[in-house]
C-alpha positions in Angstrom: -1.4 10.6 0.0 2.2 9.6 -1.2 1.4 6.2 -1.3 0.4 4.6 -4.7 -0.8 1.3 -6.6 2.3 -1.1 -7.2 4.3 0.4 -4.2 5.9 -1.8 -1.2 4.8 -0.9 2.1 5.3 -1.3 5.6 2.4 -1.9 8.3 3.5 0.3 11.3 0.6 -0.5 13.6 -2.5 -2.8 14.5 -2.5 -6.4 14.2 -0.6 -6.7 11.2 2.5 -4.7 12.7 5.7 -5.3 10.8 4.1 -7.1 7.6 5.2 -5.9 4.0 3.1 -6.4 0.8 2.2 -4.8 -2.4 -0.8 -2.1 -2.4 -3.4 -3.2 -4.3 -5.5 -0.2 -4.7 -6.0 3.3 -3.3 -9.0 4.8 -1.9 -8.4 8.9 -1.7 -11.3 9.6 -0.5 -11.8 7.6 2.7 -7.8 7.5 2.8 -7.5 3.6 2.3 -5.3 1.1 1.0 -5.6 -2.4 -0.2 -2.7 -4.2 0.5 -1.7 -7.8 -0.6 -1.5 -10.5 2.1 -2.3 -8.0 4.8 -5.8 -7.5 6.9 -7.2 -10.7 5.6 -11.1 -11.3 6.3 -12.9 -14.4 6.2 -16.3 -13.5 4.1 -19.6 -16.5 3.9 -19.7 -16.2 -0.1 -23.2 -17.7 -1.4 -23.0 -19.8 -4.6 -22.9 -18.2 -7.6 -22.5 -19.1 -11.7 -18.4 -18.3 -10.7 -18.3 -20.4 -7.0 -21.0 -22.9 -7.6 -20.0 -24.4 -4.5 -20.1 -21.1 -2.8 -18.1 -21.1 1.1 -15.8 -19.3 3.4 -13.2 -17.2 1.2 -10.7 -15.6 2.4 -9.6 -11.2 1.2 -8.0 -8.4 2.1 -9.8 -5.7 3.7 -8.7 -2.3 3.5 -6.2 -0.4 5.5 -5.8 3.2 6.5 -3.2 5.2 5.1 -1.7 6.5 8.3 -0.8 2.8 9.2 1.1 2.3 6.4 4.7 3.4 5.5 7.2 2.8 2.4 9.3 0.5 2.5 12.3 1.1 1.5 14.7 -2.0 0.5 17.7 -0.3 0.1 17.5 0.5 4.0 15.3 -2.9 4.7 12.7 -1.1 6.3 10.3 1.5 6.4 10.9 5.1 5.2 9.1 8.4 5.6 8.6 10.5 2.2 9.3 13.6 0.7 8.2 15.0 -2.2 10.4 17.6 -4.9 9.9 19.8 -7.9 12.4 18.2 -10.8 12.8 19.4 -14.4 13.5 17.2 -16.7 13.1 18.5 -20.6 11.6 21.9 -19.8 8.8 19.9 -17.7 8.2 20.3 -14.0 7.1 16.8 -12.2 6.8 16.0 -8.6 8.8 13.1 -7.5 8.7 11.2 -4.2 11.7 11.7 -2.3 13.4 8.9 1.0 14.0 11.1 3.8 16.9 9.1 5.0 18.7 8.0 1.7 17.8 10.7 -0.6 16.8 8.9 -3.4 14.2 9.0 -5.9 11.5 6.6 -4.7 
């Protein structure tokens, strides 16, 4: 998965379609991706110590990777991804790559 925590994405499809926001976190495993201020959820909390008063809160809820696309601002929109061996020092790294610019991501 090329997308990681801290990155800017694009939502491609559902009913989000269009929205950017931060990724949150980054579920490998079932390939999903929290993303601020996109796929929010209402959720019945009960009161706690925290929420005494307990209530209706609203959160994101996870979305899947192949939804989701980098967004580039350079371009102002999304961008697909490549990835590249570079050397720097004597030390071989992978780097993420924009497909249309061809700039270091």
């Amino acid at each position: 998965m090329r997308i990681k925590k801290g990155d800017t994405v694009y939502v491609l499809s559902g009913a989000n379609r269009g929205k950017t926001g931060r990724v949150l976190n980054v579920n490998h495993e079932k390939q999903k991706v929290l993303v601020e201020g996109v796929n929010m959820r209402k959720k019945h909390q009960r009161p706690t110590q925290k929420n005494p008063k307990g209530g209706i809160i609203t959160i994101e809820a996870p979305v899947h990777a192949s939804n989701l696309a980098l967004y580039s601002s350079s371009l102002g929109g999304p961008t697909r991804v490549s990835m590249r061996v570079i050397e720097e020092g004597g030390k071989k790294r992978k780097v993420r790559i924009c497909r249309k610019t061809g700039e270091q991501v």
